[in-house]
N, C-alpha and C positions, 0 to 999 in steps of 0.2 A: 867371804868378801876379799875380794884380792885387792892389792896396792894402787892399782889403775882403777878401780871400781870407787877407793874410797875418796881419793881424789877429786872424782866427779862427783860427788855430793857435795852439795852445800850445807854447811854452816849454817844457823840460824839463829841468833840469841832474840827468844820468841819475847821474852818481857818486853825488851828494848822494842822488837818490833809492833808490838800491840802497844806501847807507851808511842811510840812516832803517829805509827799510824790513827791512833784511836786523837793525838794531838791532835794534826792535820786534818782530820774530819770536824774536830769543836773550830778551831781557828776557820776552817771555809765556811763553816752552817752559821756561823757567829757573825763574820762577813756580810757573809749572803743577806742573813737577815735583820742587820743592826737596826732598821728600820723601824721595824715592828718591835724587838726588844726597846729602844726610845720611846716606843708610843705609849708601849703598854705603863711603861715606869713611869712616864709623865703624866697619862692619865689620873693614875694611885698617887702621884704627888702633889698635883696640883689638886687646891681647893678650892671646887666650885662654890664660892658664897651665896647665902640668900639675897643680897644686897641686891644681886644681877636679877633673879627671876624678881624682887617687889620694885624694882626699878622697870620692868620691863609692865608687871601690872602698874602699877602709877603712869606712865603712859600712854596704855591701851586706856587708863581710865578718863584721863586727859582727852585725848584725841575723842572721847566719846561726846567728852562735856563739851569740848570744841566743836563738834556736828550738833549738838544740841541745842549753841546758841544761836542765833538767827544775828549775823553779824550787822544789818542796816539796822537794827533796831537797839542792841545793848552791844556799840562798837568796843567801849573801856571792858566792858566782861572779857567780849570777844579778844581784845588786846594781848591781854591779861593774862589768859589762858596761853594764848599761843606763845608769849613769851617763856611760862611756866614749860609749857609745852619742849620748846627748842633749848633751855635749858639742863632737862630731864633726857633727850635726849642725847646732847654733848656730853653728860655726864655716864651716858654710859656707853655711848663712843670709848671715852677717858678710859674707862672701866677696861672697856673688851681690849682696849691696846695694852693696857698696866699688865692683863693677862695672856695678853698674846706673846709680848717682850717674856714675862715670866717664863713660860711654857719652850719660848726658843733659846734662852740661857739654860735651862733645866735640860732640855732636846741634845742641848752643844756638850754641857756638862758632862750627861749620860751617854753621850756618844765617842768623847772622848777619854771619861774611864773606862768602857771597855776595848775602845782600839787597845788601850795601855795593858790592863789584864790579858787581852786576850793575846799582845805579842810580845807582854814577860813571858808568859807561861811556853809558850813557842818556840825565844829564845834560851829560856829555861832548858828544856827539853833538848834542844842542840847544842847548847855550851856544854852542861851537865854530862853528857856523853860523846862526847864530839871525838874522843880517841877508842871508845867501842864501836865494833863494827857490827852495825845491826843484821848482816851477812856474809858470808866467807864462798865464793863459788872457784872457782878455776880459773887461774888466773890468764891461761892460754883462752881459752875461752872469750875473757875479758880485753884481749890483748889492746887491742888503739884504746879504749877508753877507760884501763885499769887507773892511771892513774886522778882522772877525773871525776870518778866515781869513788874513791878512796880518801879522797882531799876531806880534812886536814893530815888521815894517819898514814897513810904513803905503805899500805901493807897492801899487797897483791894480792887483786881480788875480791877484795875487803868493798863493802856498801856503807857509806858512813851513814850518820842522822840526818847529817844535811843533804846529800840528794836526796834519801829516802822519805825525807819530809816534805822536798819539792815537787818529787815523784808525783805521791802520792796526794797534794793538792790539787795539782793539775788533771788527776784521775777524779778525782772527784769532783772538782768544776767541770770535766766533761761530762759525769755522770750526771748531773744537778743542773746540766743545759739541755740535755736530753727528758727530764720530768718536768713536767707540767708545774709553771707556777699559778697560785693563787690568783695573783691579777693580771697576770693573762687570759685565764679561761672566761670565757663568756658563759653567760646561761641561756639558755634558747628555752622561752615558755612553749608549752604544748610538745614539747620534745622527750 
C-alpha cells in the first residue's frame, strides 16, 4: 500500500458508528410509532371495572322493564322506571368520561416520557462523542463541505455524530415512507 493509496481510505471508528447509527434507527421507529407504544401502555394501565359492564346490564334490564310496562295503564311504574332509567344512564356517561379523561392524562403522560427517553438517549449519544469522528475520509475529497460535516471537531475530513445521526435519520424516514404502513393498507375481501 503506497502513501497515496492509504490516504484514500477511510477511517472508520465502527463501535461509534453502529452506536449513531443503531441510535437513529430506535429514535425514528420510536417517533414513527409513539402511537401505538401509548396505546398499547394504556391499555395494560387502565382498569377496566365491573362497575361499567353491571351498570350497562342494570340498563339493558331497565329498559326491558320499561317496554314491559304498558305506560296508559301503570303511568307512576312507568315513571319510575324511566327516571331510574335516565339516571343509570347519566351515571355511566359520568363513568365513560372519568375514563376517557383518565386514558388521555395517561396517553399524554406516556407520550411525553418517551419524547424525553427517547431524546436523552439521542442527545446522549452526540454529546458523549461529539469530539470522535465516527469517520475520517479525504479531506480533498471533502473539500466545500469539510468543515460542516466535521462541526464541532474542526478535524479535516472528519464525520462527526451529529451529521452522521442526522444523516442517517433522514435515510431512514425515507426508507420507512417507501414501506407499507399498517393503516394504510386496505384489505380487499376475495382478493
Amino acid at each position: 500500500i503506497t502513501c497515496t493509496q492509504r490516504k484514500m481510505e477511510a477511517e472508520v471508528n465502527w463501535h461509534l458508528l453502529i452506536t449513531v447509527i443503531g441510535t437513529a434507527v430506535l429514535v425514528t421507529l420510536m417517533h414513527s410509532r409513539s402511537d401505538l407504544f401509548c396505546s398499547l401502555i394504556v391499555k395494560k394501565c387502565i382498569l377496566y371495572t365491573g362497575a361499567s359492564g353491571s351498570l350497562k346490564e342494570e340498563i339493558s334490564s331497565l329498559k326491558s322493564a320499561v317496554n314491559a310496562v304498558d305506560m296508559t295503564e301503570e303511568f307512576a311504574k312507568y315513571a319510575r322506571l324511566q327516571r331510574k332509567l335516565k339516571e343509570k344512564e347519566r351515571e355511566l356517561i359520568t363513568q365513560d368520561n372519568q375514563l376517557n379523561r383518565r386514558a388521555l392524562f395517561l396517553r399524554t403522560t406516556v407520550r411525553i416520557i418517551l419524547f424525553l427517553l427517547i431524546e436523552g438517549v439521542r442527545i446522549y449519544v452526540i454529546v458523549h462523542n461529539r469530539y470522535s469522528p465516527v469517520l475520517i475520509m479525504d479531506p480533498v475529497r471533502m473539500w466545500p463541505i469539510t468543515n460542516v460535516i466535521s462541526y464541532p471537531m474542526k478535524i479535516p475530513g472528519a464525520v462527526s455524530p451529529t451529521v452522521m445521526m442526522v444523516t442517517s435519520r433522514q435515510a431512514i424516514k425515507s426508507i420507512m415512507d417507501f414501506l407499507p404502513n399498517k393503516a394504510d393498507t386496505v384489505k380487499v375481501k376475495g382478493s
